[in-house]
NUFIKOL-868174 format. One record per atom (N, C-alpha, C): x, z, y. Coordinates in steps of 0.001 Angstrom, whole numbers, padded with zeros to 6 digits, always signed. Each point is the difference from the previous one (the first is absolute). Last residue first. Example, Ala and Ser with C-alpha at 12.3 -4.5 7.8 and 13.67 -1.06 7.14 Angstrom:
BEGIN
+012850+007080-002250
+000820+000060+001190
-000770+000730+001090
+000290-000070-005720
-000890+000000+001190
+000900+000000+001200
***
This chain:
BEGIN
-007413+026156-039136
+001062+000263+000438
+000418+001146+000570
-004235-001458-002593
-000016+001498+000494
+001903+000222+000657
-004116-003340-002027
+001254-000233+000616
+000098+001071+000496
-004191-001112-002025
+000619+001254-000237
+001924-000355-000243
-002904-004035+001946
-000552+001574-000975
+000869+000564-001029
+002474-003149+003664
-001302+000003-001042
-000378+001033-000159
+003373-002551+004253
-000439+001278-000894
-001103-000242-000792
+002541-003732+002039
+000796+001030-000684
-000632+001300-000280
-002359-003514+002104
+000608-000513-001188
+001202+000859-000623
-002778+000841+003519
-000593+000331-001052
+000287-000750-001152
+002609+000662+004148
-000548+001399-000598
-000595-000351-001407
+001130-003865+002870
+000674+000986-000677
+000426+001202-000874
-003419-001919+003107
-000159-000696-000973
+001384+000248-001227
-000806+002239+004094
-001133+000349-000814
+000143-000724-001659
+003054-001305+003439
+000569+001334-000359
-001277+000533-000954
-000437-004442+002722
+001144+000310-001397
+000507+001108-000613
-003364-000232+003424
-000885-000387-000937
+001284-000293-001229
+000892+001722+004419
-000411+001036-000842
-000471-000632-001594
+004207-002059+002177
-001239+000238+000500
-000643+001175-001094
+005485-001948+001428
-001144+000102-000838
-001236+000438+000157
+004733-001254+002013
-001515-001249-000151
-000694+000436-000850
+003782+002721+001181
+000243-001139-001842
-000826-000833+000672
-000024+003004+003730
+001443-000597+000003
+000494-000908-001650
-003915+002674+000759
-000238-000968+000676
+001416-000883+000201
+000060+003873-002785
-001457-001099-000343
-000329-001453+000887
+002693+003617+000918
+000707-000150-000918
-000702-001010-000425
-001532+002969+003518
+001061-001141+000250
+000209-000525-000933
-004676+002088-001507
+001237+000577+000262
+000932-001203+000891
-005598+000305-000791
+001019-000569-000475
+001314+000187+000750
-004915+002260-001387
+000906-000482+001166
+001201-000087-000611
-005305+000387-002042
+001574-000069-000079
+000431-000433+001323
-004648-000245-000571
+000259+001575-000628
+001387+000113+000163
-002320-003813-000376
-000257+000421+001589
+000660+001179+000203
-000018-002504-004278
+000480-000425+000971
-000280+000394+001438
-001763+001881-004380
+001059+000591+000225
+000824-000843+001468
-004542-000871-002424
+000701+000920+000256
+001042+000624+000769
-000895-004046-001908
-000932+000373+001472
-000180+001418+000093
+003243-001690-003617
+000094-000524+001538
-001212+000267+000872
-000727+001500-004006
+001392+000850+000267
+000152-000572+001424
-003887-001210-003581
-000164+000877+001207
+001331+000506+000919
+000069-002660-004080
-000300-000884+000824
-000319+000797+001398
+001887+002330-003356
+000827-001351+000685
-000460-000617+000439
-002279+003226-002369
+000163+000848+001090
+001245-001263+000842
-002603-001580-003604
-000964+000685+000931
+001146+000998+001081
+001723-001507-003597
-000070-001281+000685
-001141+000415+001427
+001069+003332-003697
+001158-000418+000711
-000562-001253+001221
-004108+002122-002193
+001486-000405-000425
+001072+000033+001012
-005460+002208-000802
+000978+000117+000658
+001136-000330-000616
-005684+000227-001066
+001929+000886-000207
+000585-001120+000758
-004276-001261-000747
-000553+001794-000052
+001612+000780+000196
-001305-005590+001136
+000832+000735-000803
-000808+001331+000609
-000811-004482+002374
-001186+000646-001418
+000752+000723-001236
+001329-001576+004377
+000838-000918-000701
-001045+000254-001310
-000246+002897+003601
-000144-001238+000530
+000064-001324-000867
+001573+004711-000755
-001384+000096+000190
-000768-001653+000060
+004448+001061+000200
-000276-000103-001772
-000971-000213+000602
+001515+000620+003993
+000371-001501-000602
-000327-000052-001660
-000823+004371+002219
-000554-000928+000607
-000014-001739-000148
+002837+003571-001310
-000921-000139-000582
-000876-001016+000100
+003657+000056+002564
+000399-000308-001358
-001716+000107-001211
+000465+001673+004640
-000319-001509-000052
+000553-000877-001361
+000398+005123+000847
-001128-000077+000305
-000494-001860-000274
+004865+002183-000388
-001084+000435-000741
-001842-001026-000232
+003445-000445+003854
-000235-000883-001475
-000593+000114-001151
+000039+002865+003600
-000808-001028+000461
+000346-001029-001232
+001983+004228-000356
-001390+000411+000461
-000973-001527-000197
+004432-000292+000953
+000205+000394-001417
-001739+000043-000445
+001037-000284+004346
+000916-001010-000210
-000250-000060-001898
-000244+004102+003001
-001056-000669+000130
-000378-001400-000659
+004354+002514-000222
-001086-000197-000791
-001407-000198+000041
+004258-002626+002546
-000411+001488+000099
-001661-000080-001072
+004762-003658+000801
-001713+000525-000399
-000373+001020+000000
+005077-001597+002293
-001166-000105-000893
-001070+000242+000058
+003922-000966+003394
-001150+000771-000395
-000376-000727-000921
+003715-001507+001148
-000226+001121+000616
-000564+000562-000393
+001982-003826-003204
-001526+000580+000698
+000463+001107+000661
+003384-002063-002759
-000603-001678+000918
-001343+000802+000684
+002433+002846-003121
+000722-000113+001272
-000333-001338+000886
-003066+003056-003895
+001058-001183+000129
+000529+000081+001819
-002991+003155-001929
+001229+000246-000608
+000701-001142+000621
-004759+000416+000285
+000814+001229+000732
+001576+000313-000018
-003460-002850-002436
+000234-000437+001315
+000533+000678+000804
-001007+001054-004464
+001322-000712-000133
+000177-000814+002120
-003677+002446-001388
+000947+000987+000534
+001074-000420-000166
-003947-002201-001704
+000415-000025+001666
+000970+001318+000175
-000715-001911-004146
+000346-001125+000531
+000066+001024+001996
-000916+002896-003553
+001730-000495-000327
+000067-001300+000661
-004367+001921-000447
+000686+000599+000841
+001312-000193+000470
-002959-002376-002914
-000207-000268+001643
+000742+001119+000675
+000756-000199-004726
+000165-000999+000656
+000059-000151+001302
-002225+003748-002199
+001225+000161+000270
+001116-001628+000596
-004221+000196-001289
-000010+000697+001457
+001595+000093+000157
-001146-002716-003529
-000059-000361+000703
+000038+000766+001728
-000341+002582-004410
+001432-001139-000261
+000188-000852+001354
-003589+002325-001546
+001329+001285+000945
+000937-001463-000069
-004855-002236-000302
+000910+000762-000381
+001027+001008+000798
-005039-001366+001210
+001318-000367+000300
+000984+001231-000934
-005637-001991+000909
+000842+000796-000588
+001587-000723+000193
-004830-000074+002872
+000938-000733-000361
+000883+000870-000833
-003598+001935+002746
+000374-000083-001161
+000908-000674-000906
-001120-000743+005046
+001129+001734-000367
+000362-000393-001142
-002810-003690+000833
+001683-000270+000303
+000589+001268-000609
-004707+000174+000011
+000303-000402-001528
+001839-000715+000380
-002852+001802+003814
+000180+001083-000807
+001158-000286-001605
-000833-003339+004194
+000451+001048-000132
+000218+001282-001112
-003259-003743-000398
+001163+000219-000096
+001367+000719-000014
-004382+001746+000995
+000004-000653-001249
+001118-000386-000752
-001018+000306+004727
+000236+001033-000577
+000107-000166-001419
-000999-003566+002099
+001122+000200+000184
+000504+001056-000438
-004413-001063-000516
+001339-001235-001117
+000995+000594+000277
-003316+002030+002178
-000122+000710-001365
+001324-001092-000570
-001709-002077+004299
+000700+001431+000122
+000151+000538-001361
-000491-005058+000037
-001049+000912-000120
+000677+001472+000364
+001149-005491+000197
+000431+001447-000084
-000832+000929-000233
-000469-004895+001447
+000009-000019-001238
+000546+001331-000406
-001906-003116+003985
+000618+001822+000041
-000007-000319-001518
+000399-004507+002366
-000784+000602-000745
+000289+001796+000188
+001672-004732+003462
+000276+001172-001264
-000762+000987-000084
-000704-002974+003445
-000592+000179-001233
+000589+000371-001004
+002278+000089+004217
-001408+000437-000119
-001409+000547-001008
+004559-001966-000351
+000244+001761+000135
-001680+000186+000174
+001098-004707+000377
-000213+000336-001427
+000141+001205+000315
-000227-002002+003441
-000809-000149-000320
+000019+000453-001530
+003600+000502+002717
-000600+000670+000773
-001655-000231-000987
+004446-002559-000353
-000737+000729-000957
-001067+000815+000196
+002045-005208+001366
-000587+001769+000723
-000126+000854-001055
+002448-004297-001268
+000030+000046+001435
-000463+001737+000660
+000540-003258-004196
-001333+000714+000313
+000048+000360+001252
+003834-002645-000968
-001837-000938-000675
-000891+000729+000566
+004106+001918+000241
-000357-000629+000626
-001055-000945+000441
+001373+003096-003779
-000274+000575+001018
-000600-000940+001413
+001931-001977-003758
-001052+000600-000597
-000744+000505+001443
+004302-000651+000016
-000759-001789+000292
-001088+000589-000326
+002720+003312-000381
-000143+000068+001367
-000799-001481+000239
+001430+001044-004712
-001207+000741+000890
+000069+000120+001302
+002972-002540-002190
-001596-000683-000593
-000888+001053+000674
+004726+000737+000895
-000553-001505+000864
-001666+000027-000525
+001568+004863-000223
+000570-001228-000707
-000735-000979+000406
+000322+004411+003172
-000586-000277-001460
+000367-001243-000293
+002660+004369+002496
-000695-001493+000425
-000667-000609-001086
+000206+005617+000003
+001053-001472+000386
-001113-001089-000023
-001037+004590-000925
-000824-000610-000758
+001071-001632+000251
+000952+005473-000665
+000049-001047+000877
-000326-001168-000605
+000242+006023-000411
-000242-001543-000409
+000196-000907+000757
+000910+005196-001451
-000060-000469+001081
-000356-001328-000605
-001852+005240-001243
+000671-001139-000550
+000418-001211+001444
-001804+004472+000291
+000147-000048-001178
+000805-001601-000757
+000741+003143+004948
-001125-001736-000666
+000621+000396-001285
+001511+003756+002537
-001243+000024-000106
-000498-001319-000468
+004840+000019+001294
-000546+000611-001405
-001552+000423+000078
+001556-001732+003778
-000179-001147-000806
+000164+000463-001463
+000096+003226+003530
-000844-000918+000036
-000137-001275-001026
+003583+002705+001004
-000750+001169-000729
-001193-000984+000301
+003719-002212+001398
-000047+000328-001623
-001695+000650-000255
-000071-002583+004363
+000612+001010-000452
-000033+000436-001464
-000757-004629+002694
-000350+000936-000508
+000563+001175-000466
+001586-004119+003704
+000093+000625-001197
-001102+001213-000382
-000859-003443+003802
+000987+000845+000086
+000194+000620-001511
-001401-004479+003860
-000026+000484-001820
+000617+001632+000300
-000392-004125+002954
-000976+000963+000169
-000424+000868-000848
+002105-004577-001543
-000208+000084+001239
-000766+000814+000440
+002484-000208-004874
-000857-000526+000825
-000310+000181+001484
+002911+002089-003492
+000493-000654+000605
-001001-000795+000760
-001450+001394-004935
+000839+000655+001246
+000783-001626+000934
-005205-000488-002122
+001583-000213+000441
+000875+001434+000597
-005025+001314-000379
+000470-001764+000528
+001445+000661-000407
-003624+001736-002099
+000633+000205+001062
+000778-001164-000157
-004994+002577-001478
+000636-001477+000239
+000966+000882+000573
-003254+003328-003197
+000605-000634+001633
+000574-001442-000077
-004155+002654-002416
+000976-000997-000085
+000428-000179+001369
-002452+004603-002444
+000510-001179+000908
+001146-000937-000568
-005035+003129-001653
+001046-000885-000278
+000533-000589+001022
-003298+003724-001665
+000628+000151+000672
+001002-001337-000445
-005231+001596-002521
+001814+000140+000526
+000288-001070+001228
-002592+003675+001087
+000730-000393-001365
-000804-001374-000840
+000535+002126+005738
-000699-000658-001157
+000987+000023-001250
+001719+003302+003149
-000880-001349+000612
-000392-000394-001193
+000761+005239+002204
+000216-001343-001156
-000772-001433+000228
+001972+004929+003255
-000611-001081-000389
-000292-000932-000871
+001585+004150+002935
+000232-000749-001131
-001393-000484-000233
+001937+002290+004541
-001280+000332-001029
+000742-001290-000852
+002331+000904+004214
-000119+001726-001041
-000983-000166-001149
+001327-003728+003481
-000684+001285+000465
-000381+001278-001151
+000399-003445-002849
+000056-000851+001296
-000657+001267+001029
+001878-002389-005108
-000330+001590+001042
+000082-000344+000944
-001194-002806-004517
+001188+000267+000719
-000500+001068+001244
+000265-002707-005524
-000889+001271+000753
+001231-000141+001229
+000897-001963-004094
-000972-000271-000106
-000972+000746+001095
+004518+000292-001725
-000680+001310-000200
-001731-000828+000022
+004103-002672+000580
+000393+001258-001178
-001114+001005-000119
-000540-003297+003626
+000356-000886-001316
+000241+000954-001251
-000527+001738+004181
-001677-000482-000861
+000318-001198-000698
+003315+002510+002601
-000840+000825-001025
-000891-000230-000602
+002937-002968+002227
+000771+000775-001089
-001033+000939-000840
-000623-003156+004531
-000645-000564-001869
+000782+000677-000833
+001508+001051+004445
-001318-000075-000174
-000662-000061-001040
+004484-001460+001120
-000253+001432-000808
-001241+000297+000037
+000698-003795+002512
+000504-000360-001488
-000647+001359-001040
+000028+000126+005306
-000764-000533-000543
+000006-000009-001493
+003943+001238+002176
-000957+000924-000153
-001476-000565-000100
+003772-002864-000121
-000035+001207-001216
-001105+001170+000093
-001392-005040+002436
+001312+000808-000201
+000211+001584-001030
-001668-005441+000120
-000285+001020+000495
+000927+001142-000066
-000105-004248-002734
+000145-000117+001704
-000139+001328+000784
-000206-000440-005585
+001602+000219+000977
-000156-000720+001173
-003603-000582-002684
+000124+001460+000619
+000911+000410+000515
-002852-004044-000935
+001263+000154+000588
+000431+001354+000542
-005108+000158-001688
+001018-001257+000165
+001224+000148+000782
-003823+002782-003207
+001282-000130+001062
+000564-000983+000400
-004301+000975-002719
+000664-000582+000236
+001031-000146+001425
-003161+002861-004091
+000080+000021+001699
+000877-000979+000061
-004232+001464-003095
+001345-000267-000263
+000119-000563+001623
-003256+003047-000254
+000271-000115-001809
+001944-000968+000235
-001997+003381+004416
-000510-001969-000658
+000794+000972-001349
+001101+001915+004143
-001058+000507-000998
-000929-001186+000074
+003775+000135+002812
+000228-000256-001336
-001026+000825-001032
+000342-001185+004399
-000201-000746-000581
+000128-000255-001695
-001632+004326+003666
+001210-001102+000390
-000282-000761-001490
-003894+002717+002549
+000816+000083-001228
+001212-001409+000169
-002435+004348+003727
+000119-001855-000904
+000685+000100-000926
-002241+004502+002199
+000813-000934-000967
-000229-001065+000014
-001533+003550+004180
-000202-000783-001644
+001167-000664-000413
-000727+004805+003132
+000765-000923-000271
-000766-000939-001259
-002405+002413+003916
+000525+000200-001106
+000911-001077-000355
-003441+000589+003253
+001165+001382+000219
+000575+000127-001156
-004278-002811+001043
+000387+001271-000790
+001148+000648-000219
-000775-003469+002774
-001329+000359-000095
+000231+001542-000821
+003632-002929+000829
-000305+000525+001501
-001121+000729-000679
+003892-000604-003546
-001384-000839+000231
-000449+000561+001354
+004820-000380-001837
-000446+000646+000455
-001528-000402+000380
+003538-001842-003950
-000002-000239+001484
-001258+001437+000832
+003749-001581-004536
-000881+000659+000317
-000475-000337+001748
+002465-003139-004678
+000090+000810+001045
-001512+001122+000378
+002472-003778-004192
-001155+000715+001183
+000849+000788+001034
+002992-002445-003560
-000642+001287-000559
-001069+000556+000717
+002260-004044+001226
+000047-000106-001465
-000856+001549-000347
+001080-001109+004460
-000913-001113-000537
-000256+000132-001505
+003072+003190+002464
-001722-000196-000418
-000968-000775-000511
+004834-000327+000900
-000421+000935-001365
-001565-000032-000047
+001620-003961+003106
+000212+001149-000006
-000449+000582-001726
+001743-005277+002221
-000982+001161-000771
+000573+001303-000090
+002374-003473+002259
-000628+000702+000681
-001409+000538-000593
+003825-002948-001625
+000010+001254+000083
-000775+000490+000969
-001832-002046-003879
+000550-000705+001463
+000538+000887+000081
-003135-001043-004313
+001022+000812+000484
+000844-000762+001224
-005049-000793-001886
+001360-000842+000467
+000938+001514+000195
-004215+000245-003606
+000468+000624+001513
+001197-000818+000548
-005005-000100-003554
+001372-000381+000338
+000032+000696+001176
-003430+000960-004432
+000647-000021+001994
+001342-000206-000184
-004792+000139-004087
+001619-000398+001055
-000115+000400+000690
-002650+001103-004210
-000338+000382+001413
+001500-000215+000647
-002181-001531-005303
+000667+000812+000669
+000259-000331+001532
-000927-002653-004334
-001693+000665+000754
+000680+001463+001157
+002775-003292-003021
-000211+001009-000343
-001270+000664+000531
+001349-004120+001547
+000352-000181-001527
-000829+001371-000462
+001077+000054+004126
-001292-000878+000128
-000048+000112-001669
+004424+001811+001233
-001386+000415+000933
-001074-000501-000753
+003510-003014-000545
+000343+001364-001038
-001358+000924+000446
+000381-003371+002592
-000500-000619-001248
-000140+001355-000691
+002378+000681+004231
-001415-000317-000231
-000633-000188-000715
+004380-000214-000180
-000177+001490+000042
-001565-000290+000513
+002344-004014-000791
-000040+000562-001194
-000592+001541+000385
+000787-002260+003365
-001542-000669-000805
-000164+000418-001390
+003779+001211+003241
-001252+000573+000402
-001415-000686-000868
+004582-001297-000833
-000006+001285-000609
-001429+000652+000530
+002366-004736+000143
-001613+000541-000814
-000255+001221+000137
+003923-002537+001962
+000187-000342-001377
-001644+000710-000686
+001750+000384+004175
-000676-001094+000114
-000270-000055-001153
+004274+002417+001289
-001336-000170+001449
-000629-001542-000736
+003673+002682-003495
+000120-000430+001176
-001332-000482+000623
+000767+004471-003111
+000343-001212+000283
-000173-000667+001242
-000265+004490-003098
+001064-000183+000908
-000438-001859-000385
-003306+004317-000861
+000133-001784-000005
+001131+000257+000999
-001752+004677-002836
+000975-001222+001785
-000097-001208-000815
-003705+004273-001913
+000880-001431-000010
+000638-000860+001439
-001821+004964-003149
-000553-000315+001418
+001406-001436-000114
-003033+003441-003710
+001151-000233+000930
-000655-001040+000614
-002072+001763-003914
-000263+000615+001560
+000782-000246+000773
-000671-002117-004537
+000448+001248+000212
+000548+000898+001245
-002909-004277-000389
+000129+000591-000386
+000515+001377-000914
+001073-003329+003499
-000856+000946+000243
-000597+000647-000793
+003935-002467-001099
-000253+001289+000863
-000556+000855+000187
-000646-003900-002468
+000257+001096-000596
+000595+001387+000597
-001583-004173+002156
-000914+000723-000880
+000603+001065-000960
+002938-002874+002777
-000658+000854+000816
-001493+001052-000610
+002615-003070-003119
+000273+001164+000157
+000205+000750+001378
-002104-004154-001450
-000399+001160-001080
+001400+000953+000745
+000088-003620+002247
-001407+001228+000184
-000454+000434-000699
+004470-001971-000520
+000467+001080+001490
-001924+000334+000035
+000458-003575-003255
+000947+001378-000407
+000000+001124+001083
-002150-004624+000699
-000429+000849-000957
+000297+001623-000394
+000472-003906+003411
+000409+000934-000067
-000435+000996-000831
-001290-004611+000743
+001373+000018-000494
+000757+001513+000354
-004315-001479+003137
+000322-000508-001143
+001338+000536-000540
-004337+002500+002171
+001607+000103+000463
+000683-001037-001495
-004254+000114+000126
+000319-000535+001637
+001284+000321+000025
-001998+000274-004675
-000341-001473+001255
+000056-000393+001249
+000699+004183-002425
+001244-001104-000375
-000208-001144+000352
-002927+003543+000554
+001214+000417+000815
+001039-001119-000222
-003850+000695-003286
-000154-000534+001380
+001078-000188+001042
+001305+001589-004165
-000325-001574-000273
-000574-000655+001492
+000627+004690-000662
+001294-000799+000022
+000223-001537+000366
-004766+002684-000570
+000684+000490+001015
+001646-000865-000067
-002431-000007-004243
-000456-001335+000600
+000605+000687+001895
+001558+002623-003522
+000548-001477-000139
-000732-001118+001025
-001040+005060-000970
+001373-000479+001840
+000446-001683-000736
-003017+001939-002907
-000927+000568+001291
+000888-000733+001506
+002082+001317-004941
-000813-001515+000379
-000363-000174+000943
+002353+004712-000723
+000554-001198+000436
-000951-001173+000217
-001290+004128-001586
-000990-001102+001241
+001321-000628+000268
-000996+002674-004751
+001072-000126+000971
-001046-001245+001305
-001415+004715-003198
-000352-001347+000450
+001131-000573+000851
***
């Protein structure tokens, strides 16, 4: 049974509040559904908290937001233990991130040791606290926000961190007709409300299950492999893609046949997945910055010079 249909009228809702961003919430949906976890790199205002509510509400799934400051602690995110007077015992709070989908906001304000916090229960889904493990709800979905590099009170994410988001996105400033659109309506606060639950827990699993099955030629793995390890070679990238990187296109390539009402897997499916992919993932060499070249000309590069079964 395919339940793609099931997420048409969910898209369609979501599309009446977040106008003209069609493309960036089918594929915070295709994240979540293949269990990853989504950076909104954009700029303060543009929707990202109404879109991460909608998404929530849409689905019948259990929010929490968290302001990242730097004066959030690890705990806030993973509980703590406190000492009860009556019974001489330690209880558990539960820190914030045992919710369905979590919304980070501005995660590059806070500081690295806060940040690493969300390493094990973004990858593992579970976190330890005083020696005992823990799992938090399945499933498990974060959307962080980060503001701007260079912004005021900012501090860079660490590689090994920003390879845990399965994909990065940005939703930018929206076009004169939809910010006049926007303006007309003014609040959205009243439509999230009444957004419908149109999800059913079994849909998602469901889904989920019929993405694994997705069939994918050798021809194309081998593609996705020869596009990100070509990120390892060129002299415009420090760092390339690490195969987590490989793992994850894998995964949203299907996910884009799935979506599109394909049982297989093309070329075009893994090009449209390459830039959100791969742009958070690359660090860009002196050499790169001294042509003016960016990540999005070097991705875009890539995939006009390598094809299936380009085996340079």
């Amino acid at each position: 049974m395919n339940t793609r249909n099931y997420f048409s009228p969910f898209l369609s809702n979501l599309q009446k509040i977040i106008f003209g961003k069609n493309e960036v919430i089918r594929e915070i949906l295709l994240a979540f559904l293949c269990q990853g976890h989504v950076l909104l790199k954009d700029f303060p205002g543009v929707g990202k908290t109404t879109l991460s509510l909608a998404f929530a509400k849409g689905l019948g799934l259990d929010f929490k937001r968290i302001q990242f400051t730097p004066d959030v602690m690890p705990t806030d995110l993973t509980g703590f233990s406190v000492l009860d007077r009556e019974s001489k015992k330690f209880l558990y709070h539960p820190g914030v991130v045992f919710c369905n989908v979590l919304l980070v906001d501005e995660i590059n304000r806070t500081s690295p040791k806060t940040q690493s916090a969300l390493l094990e229960v973004m990858e593992e889904g579970k976190v330890t606290v005083d020696g005992i493990t823990r799992s938090v709800p399945n499933p498990f979905f974060v959307i962080a926000t980060q503001n701007p590099d260079q912004a005021i009170g900012t501090q860079a994410l660490p590689e090994a961190q920003l390879d845990r988001f399965l994909v990065e996105c940005s939703l930018g400033y929206p076009t004169y007709q939809d910010e006049l659109k926007l303006a007309h309506e003014l609040d959205s606060k009243p439509k999230i409300e009444k957004m419908p639950v149109s999800i059913d827990p079994w849909m998602i699993k469901a889904a989920h299950d019929e993405i694994q099955s997705i069939y994918m030629d050798s021809s194309i793995y081998e593609y996705i492999v020869h596009l990100v390890r070509k990120t390892r070679e060129l002299d415009t990238i420090q760092m390339g893609a690490s195969p987590r990187a490989t793992m994850a296109l894998v995964k949203c390539s299907k996910a884009s046949a799935w979506i599109q009402g394909r049982d297989y897997v093309i070329p075009q499916d893994v090009q449209n997945q390459f830039p959100y992919i791969l742009s958070h993932r690359l660090v860009l060499s002196p050499k790169a910055y001294t042509q003016k070249r960016t990540k999005i000309d070097i991705i875009q590069e890539l995939l006009e010079t390598i094809k299936v079964k380009d085996h340079d």
